[in-house]
N, C-alpha and C positions, 0 to 999 in steps of 0.2 A: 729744439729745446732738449737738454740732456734730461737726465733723471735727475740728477742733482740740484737742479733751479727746479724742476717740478715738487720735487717733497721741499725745497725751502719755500716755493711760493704757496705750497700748499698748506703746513705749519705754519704759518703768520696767519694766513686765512681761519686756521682753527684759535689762535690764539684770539683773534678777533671777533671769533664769533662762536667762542665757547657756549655764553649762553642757550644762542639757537643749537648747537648739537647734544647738549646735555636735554631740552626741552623734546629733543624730536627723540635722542635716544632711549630716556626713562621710559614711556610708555611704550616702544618697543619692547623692550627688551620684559617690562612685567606682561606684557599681552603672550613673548613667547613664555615665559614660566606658566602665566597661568592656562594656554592651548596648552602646554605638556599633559598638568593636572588632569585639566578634561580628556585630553588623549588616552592615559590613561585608563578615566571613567569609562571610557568611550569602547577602546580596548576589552576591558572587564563586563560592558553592559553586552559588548557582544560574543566575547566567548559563552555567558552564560545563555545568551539567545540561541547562540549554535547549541550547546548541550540539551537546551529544552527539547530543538527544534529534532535532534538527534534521538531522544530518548521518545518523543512523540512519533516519529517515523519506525520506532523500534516496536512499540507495542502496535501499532496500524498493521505492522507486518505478523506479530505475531497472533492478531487477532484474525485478521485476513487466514493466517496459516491454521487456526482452531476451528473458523467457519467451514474451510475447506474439508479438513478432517471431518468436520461432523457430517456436514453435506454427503463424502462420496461415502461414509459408514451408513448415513440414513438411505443412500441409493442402495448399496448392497443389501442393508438388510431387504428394502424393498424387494429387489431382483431375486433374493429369497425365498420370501415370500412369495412373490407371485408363481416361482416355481414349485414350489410346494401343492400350492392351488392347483397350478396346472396339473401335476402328477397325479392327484388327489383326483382331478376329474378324472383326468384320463383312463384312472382305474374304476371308477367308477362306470363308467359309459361303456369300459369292458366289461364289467359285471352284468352288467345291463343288457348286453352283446348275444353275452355265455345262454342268461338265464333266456333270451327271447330264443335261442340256438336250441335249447332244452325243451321247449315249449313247442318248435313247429321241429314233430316226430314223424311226420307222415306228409305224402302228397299232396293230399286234401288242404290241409292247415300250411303249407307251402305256399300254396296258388294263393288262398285267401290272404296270405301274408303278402304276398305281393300286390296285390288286388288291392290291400288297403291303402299301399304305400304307394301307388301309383294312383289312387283317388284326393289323398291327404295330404 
């Protein structure tokens, strides 16, 4: 069958049965206008879902990034601190050191210093 008897057998077939392709075509063809519409809609509901989604990921990060910050400032102050303290004893427990160094002058007060610290 050439081409030629297929578009004339196939134009008689539509003249015949315009009816049914106008019936079948109409609701095509609004079903594809109105998906565009909602595509569209569709389109727009999710770009703004991505921007939320983006701007929510933004502060999560920058909040994460302030937690942090405060975190390792409250450890250093900490670690500060505690070395302060430490120093703080340490000069103390030498003062402590000096003054019991001051106090055993003599042999006598030697022996019994040891005597103590070897009972206590």
């Amino acid at each position: 069958m050439t081409w030629a008897i297929w578009f004339k057998k196939s134009w008689e077939w539509c003249k015949i049965n315009w009816k049914f392709i106008l019936g079948i075509s109409i609701p095509i063809i609004i079903s594809i206008l109105l998906r565009k519409g909602n595509a569209a809609k569709i389109y727009k509901k999710a770009a703004e879902s991505r921007k939320e989604q983006l701007e929510a990921l933004e502060k999560a990060n920058s909040l994460e990034k302030e937690a942090k910050e405060k975190a390792q400032k409250e450890f250093l102050e900490s670690v500060d601190d505690a070395n302060k303290r430490h120093q703080k004893a340490v000069k103390e427990i030498d003062k402590q050191e000096k003054e019991r160094m001051k106090e055993i002058d003599t042999a006598d007060k030697a022996t019994e210093a040891i005597k103590r610290k070897l009972e206590g």
